[in-house]
N, C-alpha and C positions, 0 to 999 in steps of 0.2 A: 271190671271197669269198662265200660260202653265208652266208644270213641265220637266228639262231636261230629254232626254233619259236614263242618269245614274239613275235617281228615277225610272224611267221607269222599268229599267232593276233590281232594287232593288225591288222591289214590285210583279215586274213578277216571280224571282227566288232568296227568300230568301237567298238562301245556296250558291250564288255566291261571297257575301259579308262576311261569315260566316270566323273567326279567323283560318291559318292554323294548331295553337297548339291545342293539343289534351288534354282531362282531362291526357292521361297514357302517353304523351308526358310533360308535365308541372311535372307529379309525379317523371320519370326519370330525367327531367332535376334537379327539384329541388334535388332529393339524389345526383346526380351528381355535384352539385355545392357544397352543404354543404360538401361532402366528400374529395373534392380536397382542399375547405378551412380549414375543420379540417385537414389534411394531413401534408399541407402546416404548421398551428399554429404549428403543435407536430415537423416538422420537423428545425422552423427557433425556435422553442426554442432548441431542441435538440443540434443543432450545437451553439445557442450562448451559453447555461451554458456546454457544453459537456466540453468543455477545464477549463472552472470553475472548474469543481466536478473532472477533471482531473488532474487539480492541486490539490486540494486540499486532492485526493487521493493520491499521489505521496508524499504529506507533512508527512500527518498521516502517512505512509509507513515507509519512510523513518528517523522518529524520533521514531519509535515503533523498527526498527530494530537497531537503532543505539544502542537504550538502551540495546537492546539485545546483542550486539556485546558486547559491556562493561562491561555488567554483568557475560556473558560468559566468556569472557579474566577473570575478574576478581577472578572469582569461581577456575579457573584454579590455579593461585597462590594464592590461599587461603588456598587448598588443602595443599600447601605448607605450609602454617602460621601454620595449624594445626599441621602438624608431628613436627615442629619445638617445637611447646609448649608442646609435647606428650617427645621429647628429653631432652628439659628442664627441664620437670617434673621427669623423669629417671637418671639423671645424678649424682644428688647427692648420688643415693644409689648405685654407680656402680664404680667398680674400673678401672684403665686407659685404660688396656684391652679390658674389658667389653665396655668400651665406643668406644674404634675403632671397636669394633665389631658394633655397634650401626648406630655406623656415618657409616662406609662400604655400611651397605644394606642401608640405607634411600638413599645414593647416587646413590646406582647401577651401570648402566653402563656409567655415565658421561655423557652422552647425555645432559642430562637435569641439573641436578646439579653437577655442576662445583667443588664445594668444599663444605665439611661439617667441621665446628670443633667447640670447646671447647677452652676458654683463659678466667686465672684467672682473677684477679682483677688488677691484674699489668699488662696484656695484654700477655700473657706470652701464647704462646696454648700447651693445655694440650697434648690433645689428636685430632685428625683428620682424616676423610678419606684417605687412602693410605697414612698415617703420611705425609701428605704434610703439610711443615710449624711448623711441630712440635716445640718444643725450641724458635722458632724466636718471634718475638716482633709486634705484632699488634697491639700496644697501640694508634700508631696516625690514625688508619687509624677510618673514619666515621664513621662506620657499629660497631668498639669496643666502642668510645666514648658514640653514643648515643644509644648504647645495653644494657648501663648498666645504663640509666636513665630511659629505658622501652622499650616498644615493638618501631621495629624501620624499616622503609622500604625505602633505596637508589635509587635512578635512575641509571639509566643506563652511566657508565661509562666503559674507559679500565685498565684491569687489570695490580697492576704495581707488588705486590711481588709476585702472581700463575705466570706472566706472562714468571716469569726466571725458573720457575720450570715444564712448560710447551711448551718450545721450539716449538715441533712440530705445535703447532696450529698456527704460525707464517704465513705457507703457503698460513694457510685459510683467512687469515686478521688478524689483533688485537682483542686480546679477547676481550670479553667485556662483563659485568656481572651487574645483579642485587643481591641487598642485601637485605637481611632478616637477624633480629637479634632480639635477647630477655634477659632478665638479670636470670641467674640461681639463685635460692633462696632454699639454706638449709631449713630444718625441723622451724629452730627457724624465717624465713620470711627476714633472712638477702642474700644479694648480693652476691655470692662467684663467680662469674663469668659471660659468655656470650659466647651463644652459636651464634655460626653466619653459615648462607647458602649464597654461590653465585650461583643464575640461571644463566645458559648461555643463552646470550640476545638472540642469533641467533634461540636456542628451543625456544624463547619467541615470536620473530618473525614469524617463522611458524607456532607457533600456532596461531596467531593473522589473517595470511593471511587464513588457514582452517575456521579459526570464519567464516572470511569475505565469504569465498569463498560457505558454507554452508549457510550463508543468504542473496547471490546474493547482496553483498554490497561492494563496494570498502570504506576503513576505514583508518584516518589515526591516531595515538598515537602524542601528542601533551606535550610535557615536561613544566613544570612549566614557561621556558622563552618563549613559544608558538611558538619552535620549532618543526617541525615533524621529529618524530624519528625515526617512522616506519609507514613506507606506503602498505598497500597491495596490493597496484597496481606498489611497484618500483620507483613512483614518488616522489617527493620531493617540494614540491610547500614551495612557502615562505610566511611571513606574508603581504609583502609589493604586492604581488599578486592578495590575496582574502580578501574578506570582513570578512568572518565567522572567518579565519585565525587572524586578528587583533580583534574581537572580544574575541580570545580565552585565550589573555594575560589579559583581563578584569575579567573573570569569568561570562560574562553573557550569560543565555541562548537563543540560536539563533535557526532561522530554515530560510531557502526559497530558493529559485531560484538564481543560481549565473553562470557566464560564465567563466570557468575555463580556465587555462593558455596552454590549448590544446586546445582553442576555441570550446569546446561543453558545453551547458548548462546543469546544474545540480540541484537536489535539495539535501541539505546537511543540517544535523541537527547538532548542540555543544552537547554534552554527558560534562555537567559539572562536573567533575570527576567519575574517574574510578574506583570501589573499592567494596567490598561485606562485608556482617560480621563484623567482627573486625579487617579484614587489613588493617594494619595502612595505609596512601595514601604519594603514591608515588610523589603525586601535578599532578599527567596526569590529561589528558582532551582528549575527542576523538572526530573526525568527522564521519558521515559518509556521502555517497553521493550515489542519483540516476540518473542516466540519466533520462533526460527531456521526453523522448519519451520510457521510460520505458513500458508504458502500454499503447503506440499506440497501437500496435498489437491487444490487448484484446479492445481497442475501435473501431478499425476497423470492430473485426466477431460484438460488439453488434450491428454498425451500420448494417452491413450485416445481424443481425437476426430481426433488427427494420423492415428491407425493405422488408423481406419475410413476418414478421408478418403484414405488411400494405399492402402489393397485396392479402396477403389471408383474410386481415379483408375485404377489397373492394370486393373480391371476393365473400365473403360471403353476404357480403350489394347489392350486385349485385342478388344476387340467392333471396335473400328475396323479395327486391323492385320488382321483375318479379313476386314472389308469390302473395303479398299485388297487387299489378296491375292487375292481372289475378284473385282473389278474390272479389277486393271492386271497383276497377279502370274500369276493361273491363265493368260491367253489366251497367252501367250509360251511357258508349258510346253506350252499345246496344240497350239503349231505349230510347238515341236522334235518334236511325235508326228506332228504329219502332217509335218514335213520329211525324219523318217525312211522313215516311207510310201513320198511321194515319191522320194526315193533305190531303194528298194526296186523300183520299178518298178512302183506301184499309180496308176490313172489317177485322182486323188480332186483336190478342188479345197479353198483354206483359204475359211472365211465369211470374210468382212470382220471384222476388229475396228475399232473407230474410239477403241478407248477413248485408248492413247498413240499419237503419231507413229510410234515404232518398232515398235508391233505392227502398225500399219496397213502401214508398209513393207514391214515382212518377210512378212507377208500380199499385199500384191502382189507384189513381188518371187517368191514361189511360184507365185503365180497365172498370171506369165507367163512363168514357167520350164516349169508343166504344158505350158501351151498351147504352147509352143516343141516340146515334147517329142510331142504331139498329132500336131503338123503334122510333124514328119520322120516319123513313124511310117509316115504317112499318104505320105511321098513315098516 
């Protein structure tokens, strides 16, 4: 049997048939693959869980801030409960005088507290700031009734007997006040009275929109019938609107993702009551809420520093695999060049490599294949 020309031509020149990958060709391909698949893993988890951890940073956020809002408002008129128990405590030993003097400064300049006074046990007020109300009868109203069964904190209503004694504030809207109230108790631990405060809701309100406005939160104050009484963004959303909203006539605690009545998504936490210390509770409950896209921004540069940090880690796998290649890679392709040589019938000798085992070997191993070849030449 006669062998084709193709064996012909295989046997006449080796190296015609010979693979064109090279050992530092197969070494770059393979970092090159492996780095574009790890690449790729780091980058499809990256985007599936990014909006995971996104939420769930957005949750934690926004129910750490809420309670903070809460706590804040709350400490605010707490501030208040205190001076009222420091009044109450003083009263007894103070003649009526002494007492408008008392109640004056704790009012100040009305801003903030609306009314300060003093009424006995018949409801009768003793003594007042800027004698507002003195003589008259605030026996029916809430704030005397349940002041004198103990510490006692009203919601927010408008004002009906300050309101004829305070014309001017007409312009600005209907007054409207919170109450504080507490039972005065003589030396011997009996009843002689009740001191009562009205906050003006509207200080109450701006302080509530500062909370919000200092911890980048929009917040809304929720009344025992879970309506919202004060919004810091002005809005007014109702229960039949939101989810979190009907939850909030329940008392349970809520959090997550909802699409608000201005159609942008939110995350918004329930603050199941409002209150610090020993202020008595006024029955609120608060919201707060974040935008959904709150911390694009900040997910955007990390993806932006992910992608510098992956060109320069390639970067770097790049400068290495050229070192590893030109150290362990290149001396093995150069002593398939001189084994060809050798084959050839050229009298050349290989250097030494020392870098791997296997280059060392197969460098001796030619070295005393030459010398073999030397010495018959030679007999």
């Amino acid at each position: 049997m006669t062998e084709t020309p193709a064996k012909d031509r295989r046997r006449a020149d080796p190296r015609s048939v010979l693979p064109r990958l090279s050992l530092a060709g197969a070494t770059y391909g393979f970092v090159l693959v492996t780095a574009i698949a790890v690449l790729a893993g780091v980058l499809l988890l990256f985007v599936t869980r990014s909006d995971r951890v996104l939420d769930s940073a957005l949750d934690s956020a926004v129910r750490l801030r809420s309670e903070a809002a809460a706590e804040t408002y709350a400490r605010l008129l707490h501030s208040d409960w205190l001076d009222l128990e420091q009044v109450a405590e003083d009263i007894p030993a103070m003649s009526d005088e002494a007492m408008r003097g008392l109640l004056d400064g704790l009012q100040g300049d009305g801003r903030r507290l609306s009314w300060v006074g003093f009424a006995d046990t018949e409801g009768t007020v003793i003594a007042a700031s800027d004698r507002t109300l003195e003589g008259e009868s605030v026996a029916e109203r809430p704030w005397f009734r349940n002041g004198l069964r103990g510490g006692f904190a009203g919601d927010v209503h408008e004002a009906l007997l300050l309101a004829r004694r305070m014309p001017g504030r007409s312009a600005d809207g209907p007054l409207r006040l919170l109450d504080l109230a507490r039972p005065v108790r003589n030396e011997d631990g009996d009843v002689i009275g009740v001191v009562g405060m009205h906050i003006d809701f509207g200080w109450a309100e701006r302080a509530l929109a500062d909370t919000a406005r200092t911890l980048d939160l929009d917040v809304y104050l929720i009344n025992p019938n879970g309506e919202v009484i004060v919004a810091s963004d002005g809005g007014r959303p109702s229960p039949e609107e939101l989810e979190i909203l009907r939850t909030a006539r329940s008392g349970a605690v809520t959090a997550g993702r909802e699409t608000w009545p201005d159609g942008q998504d939110y995350f918004s936490s329930l603050v199941n009551g409002v209150g610090y210390g020993d202020l008595p509770s006024f029955g609120w409950r608060m919201v707060g809420r974040l935008p959904a896209d709150s911390f694009r921004s900040g997910l955007s540069d990390l993806r932006g520093t992910i992608l510098i940090a992956g060109l320069g880690l390639a970067a770097i796998v790049a400068i290495f695999t050229a070192i590893f290649t030109l150290v362990f890679v290149r001396p093995i392709g150069a002593l398939g060049d001189l084994s060809e040589r050798i084959a050839d019938g050229e009298t050349v000798y290989p250097p030494e490599y020392g870098g791997t085992r296997e280059a060392a070997r197969i460098s001796g191993a030619l070295a005393r294949l030459q010398d073999r070849r030397v010495r018959d030449r030679r007999t």
